[in-house]
DOVO-626528 format. One record per residue: residue number from 0; chain; x, y, z of N, C-alpha, C, O in turn. Coordinates in pm, whole numbers, plus 32768, in hexadecimal, padded with zeros to 4 digits. Layout:
% residues N
{num->NUM | chaine->A | nx->X | ny->Y | nz->Z | cax->X | cay->Y | caz->Z | cx->X | cy->Y | cz->Z | ox->X | oy->Y | oz->Z}
...
This chain:
% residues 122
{num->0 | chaine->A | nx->2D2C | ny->2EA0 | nz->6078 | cax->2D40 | cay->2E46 | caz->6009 | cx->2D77 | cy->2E92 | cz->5F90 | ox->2D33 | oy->2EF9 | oz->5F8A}
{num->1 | chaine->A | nx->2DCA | ny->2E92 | nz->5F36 | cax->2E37 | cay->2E7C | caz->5EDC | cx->2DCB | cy->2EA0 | cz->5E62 | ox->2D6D | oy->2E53 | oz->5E79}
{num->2 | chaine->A | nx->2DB5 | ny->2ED3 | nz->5E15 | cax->2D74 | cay->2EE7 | caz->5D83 | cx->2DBD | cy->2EB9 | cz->5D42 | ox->2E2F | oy->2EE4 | oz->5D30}
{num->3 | chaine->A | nx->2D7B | ny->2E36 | nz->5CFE | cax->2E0A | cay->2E22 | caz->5C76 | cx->2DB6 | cy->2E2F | cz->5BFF | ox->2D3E | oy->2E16 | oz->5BF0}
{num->4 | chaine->A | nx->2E28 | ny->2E67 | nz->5B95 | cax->2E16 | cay->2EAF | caz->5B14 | cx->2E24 | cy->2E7A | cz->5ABB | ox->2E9A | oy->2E9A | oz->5AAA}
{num->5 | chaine->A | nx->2E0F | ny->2E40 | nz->5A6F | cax->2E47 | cay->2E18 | caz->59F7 | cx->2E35 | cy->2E65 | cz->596E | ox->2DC0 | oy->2E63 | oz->5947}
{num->6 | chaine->A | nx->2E88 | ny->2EA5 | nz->591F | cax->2E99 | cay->2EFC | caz->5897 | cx->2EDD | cy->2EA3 | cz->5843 | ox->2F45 | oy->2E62 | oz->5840}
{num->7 | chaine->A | nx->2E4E | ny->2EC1 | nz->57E2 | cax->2E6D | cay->2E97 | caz->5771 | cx->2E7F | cy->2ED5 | cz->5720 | ox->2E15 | oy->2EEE | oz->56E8}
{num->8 | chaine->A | nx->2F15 | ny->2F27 | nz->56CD | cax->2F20 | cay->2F84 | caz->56A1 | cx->2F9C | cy->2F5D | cz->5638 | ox->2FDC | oy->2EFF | oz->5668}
{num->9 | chaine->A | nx->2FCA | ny->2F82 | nz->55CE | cax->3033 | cay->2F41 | caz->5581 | cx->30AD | cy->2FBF | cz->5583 | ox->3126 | oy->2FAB | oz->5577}
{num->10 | chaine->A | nx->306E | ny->303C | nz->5593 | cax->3117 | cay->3091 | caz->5587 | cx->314B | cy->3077 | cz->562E | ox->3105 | oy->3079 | oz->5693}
{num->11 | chaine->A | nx->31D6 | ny->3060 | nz->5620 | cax->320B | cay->3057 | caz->56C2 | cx->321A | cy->30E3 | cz->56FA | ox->3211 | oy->30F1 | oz->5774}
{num->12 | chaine->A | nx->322F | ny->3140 | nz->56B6 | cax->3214 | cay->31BD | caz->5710 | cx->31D4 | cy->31DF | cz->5765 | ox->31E9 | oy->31FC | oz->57DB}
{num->13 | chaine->A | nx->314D | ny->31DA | nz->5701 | cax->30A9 | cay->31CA | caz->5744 | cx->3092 | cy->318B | cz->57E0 | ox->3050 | oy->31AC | oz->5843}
{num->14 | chaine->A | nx->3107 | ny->3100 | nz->57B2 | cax->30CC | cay->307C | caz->57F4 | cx->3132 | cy->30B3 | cz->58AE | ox->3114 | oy->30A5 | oz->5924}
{num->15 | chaine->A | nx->31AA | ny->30F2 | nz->5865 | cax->3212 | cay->313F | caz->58D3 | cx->31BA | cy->3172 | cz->5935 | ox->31A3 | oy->3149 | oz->59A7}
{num->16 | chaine->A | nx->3187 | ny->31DC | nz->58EE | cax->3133 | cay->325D | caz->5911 | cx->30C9 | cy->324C | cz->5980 | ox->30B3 | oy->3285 | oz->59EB}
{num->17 | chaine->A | nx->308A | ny->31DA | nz->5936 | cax->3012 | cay->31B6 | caz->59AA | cx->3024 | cy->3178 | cz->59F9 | ox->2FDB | oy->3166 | oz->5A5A}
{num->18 | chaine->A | nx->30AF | ny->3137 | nz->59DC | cax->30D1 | cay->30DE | caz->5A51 | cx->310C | cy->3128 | cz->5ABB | ox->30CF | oy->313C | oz->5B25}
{num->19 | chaine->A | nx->316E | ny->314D | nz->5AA8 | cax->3189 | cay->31C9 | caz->5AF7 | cx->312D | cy->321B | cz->5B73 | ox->313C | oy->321A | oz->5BED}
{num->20 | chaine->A | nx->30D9 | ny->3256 | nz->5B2B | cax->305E | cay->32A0 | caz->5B77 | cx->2FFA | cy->3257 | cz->5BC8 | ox->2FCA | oy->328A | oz->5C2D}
{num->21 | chaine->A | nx->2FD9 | ny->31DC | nz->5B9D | cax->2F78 | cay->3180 | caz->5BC5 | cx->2FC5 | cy->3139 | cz->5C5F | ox->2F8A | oy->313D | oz->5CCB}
{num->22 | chaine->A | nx->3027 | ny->310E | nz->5C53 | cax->309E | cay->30DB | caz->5CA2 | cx->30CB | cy->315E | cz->5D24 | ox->30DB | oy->3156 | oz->5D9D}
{num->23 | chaine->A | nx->30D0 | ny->31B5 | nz->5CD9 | cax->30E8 | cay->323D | caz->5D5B | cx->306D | cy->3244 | cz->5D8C | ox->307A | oy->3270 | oz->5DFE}
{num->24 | chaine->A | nx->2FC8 | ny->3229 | nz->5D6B | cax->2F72 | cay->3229 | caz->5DBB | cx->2F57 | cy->31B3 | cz->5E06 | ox->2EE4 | oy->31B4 | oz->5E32}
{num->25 | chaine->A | nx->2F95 | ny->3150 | nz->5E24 | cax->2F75 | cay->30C7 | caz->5E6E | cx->2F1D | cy->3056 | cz->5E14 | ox->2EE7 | oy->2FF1 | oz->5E41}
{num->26 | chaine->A | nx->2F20 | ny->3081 | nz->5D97 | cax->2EFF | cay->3022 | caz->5D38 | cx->2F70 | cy->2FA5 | cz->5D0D | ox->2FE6 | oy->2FB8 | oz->5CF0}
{num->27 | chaine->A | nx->2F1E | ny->2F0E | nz->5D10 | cax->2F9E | cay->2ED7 | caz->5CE7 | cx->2F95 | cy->2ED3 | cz->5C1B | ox->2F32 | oy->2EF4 | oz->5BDA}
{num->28 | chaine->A | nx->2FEA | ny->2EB5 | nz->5BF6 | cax->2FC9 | cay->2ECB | caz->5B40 | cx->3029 | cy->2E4F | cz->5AE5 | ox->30A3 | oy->2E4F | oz->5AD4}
{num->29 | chaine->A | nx->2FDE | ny->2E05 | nz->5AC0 | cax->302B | cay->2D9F | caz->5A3B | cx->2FDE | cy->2E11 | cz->59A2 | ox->2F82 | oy->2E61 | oz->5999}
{num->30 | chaine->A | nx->302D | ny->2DE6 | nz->5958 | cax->3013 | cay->2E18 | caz->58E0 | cx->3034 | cy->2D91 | cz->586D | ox->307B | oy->2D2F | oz->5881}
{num->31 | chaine->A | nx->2FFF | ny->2DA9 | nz->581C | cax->2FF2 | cay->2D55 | caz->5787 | cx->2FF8 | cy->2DA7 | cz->5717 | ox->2FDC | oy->2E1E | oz->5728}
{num->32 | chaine->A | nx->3018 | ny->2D80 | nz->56AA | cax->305A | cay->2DD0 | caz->5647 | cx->2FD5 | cy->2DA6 | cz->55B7 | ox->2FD7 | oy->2DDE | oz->5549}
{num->33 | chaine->A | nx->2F84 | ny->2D51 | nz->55D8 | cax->2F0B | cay->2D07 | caz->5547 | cx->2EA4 | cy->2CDE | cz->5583 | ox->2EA2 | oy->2CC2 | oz->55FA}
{num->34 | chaine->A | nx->2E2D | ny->2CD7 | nz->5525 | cax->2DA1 | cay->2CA0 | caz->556B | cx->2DAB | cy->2C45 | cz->55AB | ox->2D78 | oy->2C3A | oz->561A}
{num->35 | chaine->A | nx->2E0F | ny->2BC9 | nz->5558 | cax->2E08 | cay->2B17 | caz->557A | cx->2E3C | cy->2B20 | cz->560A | ox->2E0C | oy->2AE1 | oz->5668}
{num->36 | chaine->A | nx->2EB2 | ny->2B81 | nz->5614 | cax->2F0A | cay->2B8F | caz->5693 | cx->2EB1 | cy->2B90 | cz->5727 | ox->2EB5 | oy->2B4F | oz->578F}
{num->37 | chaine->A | nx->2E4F | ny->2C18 | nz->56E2 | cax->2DDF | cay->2C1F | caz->577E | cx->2D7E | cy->2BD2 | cz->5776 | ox->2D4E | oy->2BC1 | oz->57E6}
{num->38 | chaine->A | nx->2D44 | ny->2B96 | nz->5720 | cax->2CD4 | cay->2B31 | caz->5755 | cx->2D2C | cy->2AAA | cz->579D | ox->2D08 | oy->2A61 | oz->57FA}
{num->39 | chaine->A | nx->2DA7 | ny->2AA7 | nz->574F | cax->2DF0 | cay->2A30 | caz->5789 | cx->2E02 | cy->2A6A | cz->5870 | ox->2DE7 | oy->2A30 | oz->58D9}
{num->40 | chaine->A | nx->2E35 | ny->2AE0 | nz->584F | cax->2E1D | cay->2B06 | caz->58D4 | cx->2DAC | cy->2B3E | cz->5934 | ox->2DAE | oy->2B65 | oz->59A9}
{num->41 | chaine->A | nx->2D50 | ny->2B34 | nz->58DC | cax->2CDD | cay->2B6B | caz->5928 | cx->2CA1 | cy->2AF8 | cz->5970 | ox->2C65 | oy->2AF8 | oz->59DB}
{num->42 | chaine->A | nx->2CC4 | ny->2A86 | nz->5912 | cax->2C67 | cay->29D5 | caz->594C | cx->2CDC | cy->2992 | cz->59B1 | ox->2CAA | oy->2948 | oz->5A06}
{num->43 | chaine->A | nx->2D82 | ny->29A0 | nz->59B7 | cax->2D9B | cay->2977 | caz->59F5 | cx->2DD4 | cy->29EF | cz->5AB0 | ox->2E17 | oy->29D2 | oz->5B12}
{num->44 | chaine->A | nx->2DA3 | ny->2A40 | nz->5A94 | cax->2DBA | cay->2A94 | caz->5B11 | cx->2D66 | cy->2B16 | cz->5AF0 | ox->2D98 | oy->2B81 | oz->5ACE}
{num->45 | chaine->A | nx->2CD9 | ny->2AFB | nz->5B00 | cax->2C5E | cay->2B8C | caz->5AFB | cx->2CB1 | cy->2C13 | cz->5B1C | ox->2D1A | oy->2BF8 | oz->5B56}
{num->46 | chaine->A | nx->2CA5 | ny->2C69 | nz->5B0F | cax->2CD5 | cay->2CE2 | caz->5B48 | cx->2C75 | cy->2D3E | cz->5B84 | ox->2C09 | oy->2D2A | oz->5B4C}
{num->47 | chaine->A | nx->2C6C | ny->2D92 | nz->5BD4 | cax->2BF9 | cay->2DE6 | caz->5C20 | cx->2BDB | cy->2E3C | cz->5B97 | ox->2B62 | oy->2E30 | oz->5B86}
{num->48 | chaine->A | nx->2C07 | ny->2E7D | nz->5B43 | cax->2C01 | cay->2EC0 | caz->5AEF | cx->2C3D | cy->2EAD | cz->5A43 | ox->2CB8 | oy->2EAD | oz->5A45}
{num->49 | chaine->A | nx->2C1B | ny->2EA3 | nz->59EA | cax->2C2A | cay->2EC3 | caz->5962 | cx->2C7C | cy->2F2C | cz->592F | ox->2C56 | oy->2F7F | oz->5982}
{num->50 | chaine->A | nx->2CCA | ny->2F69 | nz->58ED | cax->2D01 | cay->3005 | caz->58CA | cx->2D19 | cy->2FB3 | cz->5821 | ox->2D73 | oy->2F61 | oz->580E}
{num->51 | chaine->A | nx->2CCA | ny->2FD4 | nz->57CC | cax->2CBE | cay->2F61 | caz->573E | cx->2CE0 | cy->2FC1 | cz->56EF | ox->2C93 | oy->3020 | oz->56FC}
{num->52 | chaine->A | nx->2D49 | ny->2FD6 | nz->568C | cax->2D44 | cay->3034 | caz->55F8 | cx->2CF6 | cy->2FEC | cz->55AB | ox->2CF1 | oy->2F72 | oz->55BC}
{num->53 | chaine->A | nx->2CAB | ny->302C | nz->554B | cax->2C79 | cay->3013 | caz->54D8 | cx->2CBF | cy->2FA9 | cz->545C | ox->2CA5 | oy->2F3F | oz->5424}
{num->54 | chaine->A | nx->2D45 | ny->3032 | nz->545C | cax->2DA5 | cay->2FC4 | caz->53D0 | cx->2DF8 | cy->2F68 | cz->540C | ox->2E5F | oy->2F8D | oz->5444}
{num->55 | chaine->A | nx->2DDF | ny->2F0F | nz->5409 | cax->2E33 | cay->2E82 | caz->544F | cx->2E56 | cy->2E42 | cz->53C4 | ox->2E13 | oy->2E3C | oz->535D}
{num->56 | chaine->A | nx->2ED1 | ny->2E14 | nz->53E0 | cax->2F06 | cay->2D85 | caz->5362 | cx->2E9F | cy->2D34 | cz->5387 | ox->2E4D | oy->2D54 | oz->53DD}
{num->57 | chaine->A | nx->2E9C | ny->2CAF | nz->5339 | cax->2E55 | cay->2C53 | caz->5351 | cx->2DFE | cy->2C25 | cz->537B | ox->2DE4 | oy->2BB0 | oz->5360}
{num->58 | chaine->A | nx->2D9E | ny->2C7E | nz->53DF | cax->2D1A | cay->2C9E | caz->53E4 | cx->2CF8 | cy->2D1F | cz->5401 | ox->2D33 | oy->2D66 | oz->5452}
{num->59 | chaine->A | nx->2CB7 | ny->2D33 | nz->53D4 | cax->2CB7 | cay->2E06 | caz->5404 | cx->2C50 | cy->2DF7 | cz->5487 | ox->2C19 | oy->2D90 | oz->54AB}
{num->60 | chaine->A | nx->2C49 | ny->2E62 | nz->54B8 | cax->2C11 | cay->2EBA | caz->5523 | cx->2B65 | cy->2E84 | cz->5537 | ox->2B3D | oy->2E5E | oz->55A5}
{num->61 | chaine->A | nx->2B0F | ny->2E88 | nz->54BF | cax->2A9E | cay->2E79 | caz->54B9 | cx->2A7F | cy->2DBE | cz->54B7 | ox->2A18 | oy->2D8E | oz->54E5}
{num->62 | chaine->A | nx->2AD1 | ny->2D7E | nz->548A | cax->2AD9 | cay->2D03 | caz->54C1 | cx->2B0E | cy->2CB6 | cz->5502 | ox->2B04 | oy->2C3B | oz->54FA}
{num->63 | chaine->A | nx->2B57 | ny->2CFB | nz->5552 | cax->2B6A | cay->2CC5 | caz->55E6 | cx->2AF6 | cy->2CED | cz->5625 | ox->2AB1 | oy->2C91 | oz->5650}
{num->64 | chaine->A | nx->2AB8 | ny->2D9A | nz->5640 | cax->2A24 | cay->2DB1 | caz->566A | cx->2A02 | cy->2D52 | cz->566E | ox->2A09 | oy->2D10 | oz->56D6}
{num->65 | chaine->A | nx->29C4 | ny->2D1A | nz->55E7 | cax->295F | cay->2CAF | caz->55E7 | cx->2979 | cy->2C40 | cz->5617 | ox->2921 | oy->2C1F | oz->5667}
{num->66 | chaine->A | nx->29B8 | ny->2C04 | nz->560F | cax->29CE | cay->2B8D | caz->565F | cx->29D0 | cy->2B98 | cz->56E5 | ox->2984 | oy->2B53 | oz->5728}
{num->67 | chaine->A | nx->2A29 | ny->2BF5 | nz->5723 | cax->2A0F | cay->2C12 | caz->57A2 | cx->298E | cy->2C22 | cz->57D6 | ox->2962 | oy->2BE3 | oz->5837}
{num->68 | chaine->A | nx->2958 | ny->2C6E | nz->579D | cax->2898 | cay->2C9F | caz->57CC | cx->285A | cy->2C01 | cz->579C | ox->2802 | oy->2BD7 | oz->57E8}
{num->69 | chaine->A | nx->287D | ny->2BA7 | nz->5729 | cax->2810 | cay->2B50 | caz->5720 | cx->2871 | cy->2ABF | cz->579F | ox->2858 | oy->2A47 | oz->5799}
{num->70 | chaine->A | nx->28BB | ny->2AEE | nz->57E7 | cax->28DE | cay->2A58 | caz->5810 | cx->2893 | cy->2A52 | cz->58C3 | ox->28B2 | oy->2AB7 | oz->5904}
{num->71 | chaine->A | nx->285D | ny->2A13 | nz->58F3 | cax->2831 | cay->2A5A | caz->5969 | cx->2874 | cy->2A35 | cz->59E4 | ox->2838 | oy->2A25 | oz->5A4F}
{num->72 | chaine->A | nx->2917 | ny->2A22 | nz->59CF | cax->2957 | cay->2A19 | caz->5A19 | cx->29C0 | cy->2A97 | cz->5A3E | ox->2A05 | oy->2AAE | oz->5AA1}
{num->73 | chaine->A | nx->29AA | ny->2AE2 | nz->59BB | cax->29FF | cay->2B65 | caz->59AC | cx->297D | cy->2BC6 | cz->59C3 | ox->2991 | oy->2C0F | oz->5A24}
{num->74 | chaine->A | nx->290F | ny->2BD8 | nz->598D | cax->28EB | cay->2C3B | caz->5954 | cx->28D0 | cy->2CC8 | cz->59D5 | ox->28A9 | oy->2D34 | oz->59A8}
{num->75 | chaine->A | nx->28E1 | ny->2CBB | nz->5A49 | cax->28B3 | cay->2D03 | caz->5AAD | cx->2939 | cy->2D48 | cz->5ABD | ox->293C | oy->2DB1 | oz->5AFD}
{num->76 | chaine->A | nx->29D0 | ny->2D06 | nz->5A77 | cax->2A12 | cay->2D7E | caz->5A87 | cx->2A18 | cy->2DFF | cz->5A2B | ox->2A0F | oy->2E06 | oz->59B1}
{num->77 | chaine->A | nx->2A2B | ny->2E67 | nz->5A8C | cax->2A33 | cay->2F09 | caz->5A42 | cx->2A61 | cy->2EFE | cz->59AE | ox->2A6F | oy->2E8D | oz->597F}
{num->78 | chaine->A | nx->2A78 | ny->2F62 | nz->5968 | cax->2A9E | cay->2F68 | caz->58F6 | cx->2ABD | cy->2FE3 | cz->58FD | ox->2A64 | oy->3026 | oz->5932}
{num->79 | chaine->A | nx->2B1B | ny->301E | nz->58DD | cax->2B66 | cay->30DB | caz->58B5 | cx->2BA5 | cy->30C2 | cz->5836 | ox->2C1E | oy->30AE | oz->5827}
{num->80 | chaine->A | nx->2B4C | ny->30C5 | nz->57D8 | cax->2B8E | cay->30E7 | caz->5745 | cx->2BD4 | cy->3170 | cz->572E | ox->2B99 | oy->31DC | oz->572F}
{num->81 | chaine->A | nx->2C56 | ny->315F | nz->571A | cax->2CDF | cay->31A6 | caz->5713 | cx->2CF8 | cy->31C6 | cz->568A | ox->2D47 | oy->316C | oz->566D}
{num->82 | chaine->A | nx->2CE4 | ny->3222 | nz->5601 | cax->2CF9 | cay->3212 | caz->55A8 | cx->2D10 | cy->32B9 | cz->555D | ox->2D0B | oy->332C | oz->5587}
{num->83 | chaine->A | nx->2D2A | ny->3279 | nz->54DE | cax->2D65 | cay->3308 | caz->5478 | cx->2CDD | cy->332A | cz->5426 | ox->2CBD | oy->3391 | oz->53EA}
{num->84 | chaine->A | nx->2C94 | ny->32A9 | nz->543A | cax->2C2A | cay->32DF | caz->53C2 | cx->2BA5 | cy->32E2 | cz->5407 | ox->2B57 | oy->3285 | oz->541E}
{num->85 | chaine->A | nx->2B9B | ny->3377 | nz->5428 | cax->2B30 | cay->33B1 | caz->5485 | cx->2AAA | cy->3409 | cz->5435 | ox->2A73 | oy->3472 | oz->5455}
{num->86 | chaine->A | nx->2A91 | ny->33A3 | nz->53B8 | cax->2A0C | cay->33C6 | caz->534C | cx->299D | cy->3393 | cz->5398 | ox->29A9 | oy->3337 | oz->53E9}
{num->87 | chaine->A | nx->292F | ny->33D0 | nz->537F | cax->28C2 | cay->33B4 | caz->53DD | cx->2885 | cy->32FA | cz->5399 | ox->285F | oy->32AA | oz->53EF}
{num->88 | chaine->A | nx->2885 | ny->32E2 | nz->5345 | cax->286B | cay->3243 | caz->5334 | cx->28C9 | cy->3215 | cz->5376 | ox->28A5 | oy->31B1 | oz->53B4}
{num->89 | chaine->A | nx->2952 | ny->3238 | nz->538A | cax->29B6 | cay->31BD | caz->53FD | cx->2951 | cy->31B0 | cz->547D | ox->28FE | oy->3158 | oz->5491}
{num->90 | chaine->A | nx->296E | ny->321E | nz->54C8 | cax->2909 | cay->323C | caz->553B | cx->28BB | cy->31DA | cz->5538 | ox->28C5 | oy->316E | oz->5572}
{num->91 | chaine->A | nx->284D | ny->3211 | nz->54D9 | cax->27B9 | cay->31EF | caz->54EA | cx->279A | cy->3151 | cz->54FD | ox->2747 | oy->3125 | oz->554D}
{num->92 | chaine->A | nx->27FB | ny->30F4 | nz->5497 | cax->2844 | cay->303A | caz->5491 | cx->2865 | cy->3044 | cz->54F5 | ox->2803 | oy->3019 | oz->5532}
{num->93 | chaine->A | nx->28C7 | ny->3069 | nz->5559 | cax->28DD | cay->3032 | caz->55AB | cx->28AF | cy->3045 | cz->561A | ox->28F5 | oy->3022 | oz->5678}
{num->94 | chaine->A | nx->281F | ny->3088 | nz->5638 | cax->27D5 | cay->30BD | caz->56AB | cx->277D | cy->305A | cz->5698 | ox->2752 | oy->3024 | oz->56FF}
{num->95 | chaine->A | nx->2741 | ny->301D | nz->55F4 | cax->2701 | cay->2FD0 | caz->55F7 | cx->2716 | cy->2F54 | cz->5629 | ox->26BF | oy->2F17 | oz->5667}
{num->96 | chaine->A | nx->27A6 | ny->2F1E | nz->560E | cax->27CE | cay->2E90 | caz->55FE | cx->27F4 | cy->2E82 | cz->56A9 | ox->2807 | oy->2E15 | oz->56DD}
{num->97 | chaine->A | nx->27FA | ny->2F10 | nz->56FA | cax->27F9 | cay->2EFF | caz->5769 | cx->2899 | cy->2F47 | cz->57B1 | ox->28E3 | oy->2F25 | oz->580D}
{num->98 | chaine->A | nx->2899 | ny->2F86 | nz->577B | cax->291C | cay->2FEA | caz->57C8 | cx->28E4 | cy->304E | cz->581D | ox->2886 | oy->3099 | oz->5803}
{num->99 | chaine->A | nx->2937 | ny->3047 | nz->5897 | cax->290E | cay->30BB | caz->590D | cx->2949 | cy->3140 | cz->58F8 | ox->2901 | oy->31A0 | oz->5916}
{num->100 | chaine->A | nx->29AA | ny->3154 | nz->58D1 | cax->29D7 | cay->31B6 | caz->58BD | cx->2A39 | cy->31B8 | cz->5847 | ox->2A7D | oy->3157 | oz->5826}
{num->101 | chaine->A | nx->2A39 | ny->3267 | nz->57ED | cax->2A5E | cay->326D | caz->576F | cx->2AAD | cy->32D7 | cz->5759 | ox->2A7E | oy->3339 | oz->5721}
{num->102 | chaine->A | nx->2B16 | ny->32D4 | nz->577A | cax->2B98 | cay->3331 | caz->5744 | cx->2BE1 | cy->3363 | cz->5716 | ox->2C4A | oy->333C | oz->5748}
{num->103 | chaine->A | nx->2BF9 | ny->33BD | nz->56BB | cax->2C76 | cay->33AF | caz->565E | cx->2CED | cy->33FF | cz->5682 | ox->2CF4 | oy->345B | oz->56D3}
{num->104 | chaine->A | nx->2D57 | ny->33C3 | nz->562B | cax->2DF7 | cay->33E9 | caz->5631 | cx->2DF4 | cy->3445 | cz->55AB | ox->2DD4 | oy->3432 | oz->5536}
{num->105 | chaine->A | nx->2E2C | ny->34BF | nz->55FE | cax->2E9A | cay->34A6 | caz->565A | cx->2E3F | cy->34E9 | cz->56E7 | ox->2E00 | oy->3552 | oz->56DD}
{num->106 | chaine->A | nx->2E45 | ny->3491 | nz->576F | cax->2DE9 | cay->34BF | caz->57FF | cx->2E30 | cy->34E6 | cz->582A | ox->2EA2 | oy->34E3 | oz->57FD}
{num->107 | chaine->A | nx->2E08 | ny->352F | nz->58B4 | cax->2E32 | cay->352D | caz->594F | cx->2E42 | cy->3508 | cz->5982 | ox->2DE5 | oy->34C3 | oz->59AD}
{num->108 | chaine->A | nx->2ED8 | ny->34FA | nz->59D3 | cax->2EF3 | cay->3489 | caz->5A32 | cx->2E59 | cy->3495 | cz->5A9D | ox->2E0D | oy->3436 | oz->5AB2}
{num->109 | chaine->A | nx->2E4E | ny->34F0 | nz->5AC0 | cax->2DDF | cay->34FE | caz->5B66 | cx->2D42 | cy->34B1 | cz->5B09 | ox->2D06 | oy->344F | oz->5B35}
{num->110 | chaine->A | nx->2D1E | ny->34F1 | nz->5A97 | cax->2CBC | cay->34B0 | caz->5A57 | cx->2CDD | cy->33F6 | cz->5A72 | ox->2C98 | oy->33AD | oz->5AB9}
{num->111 | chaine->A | nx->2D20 | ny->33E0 | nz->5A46 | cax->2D46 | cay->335F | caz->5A1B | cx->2D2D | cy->32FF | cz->5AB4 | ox->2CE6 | oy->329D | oz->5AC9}
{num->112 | chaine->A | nx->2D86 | ny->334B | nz->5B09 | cax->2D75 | cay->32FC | caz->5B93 | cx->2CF7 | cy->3307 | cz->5BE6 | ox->2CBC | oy->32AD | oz->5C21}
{num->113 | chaine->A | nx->2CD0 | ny->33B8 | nz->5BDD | cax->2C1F | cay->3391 | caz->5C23 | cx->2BC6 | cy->3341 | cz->5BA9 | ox->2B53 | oy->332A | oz->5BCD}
{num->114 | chaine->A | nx->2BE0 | ny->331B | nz->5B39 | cax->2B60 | cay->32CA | caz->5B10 | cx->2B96 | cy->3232 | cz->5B2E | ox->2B4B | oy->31D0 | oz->5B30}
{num->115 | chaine->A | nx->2C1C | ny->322D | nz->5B43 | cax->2C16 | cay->318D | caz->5B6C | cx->2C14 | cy->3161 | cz->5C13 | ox->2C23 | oy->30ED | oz->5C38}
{num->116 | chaine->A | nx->2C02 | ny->31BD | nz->5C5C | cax->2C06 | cay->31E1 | caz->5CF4 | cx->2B4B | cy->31B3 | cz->5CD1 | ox->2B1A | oy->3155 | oz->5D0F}
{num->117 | chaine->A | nx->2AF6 | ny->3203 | nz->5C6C | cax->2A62 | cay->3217 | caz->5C77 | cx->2A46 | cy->3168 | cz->5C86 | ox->2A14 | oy->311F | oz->5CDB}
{num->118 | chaine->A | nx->2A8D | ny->3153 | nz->5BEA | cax->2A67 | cay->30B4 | caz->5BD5 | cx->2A8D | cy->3042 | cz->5C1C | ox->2A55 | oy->2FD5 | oz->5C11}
{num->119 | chaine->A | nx->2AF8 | ny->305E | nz->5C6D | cax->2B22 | cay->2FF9 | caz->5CAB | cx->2ADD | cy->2FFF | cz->5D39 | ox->2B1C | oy->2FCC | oz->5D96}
{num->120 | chaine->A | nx->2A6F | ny->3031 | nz->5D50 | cax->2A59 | cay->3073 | caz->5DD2 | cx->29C5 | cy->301E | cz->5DDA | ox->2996 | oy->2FFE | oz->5E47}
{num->121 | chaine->A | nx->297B | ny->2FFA | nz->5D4E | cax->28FA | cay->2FD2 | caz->5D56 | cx->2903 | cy->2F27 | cz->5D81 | ox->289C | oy->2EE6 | oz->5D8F}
C-alpha cells in the first residue's frame, strides 16, 4: 500500500525538496501552500501522514494542529512538524496540542524520510 503525504508548507522549494525525496521513496505527496488549504485537504482526502510548517498564511501550523487533533475524524493522523523556529516553547505547544514528531529546517533528507517511514508505519 502507497503512503500518501500531504505538506503543508508555503516556500515551493521546501515543498520541491520534499517532494522529490518522499516520491523517490514510494511515497505518494500533494502539497498545499496555507492552513485553510490543508484542513480543506485533510477533510476531503485524509492522508497517512501530516509534514505541517509552523508559519503558514492564513492559518499557521499550530492551528491546523488543533483542529486536526480536536476533530475525531482526523485526529489519529501523524503529524511531522517541519519548521524554522526550533525554540523550545514551539516544541513543547506542539507536543502538547499533539504533534508526533518535531523538526527543524534546514533537515536531512534520510532524517526526514525515516521519521515519515516511522509515522506512517503505526
Amino acid at each position: 500500500m502507497v503512503c500518501r503525504v500531504l505538506i503543508a508548507e508555503d516556500e515551493p522549494h521546501i515543498v520541491e525538496s520534499l517532494s522529490f525525496v518522499l516520491q523517490r521513496e514510494g511515497f505518494s505527496v500533494s502539497a498545499v501552500l496555507d492552513g485553510e488549504a490543508a484542513m480543506r485537504a485533510l477533510r476531503s482526502e485524509a492522508p497517512d501522514l501530516l509534514i505541517l510548517d509552523l508559519m503558514l498564511p492564513r492559518m499557521n501550523g499550530f492551528e491546523v494542529l488543533k483542529a486536526l487533533k480536536s476533530d475525531p475524524a482526523l485526529k489519529s493522523i501523524p503529524v511531522l512538524i517541519l519548521t524554522a523556529k526550533g525554540q523550545a516553547q514551539d516544541r513543547r505547544l506542539a507536543e502538547e496540542i499533539g504533534a508526533d514528531c518535531f523538526m527543524t529546517k534546514p533537515f536531512s533528507n534520510r532524517d526526514i524520510v525515516e521519521q515519515a517511514r516511522r509515522l506512517s508505519a503505526r
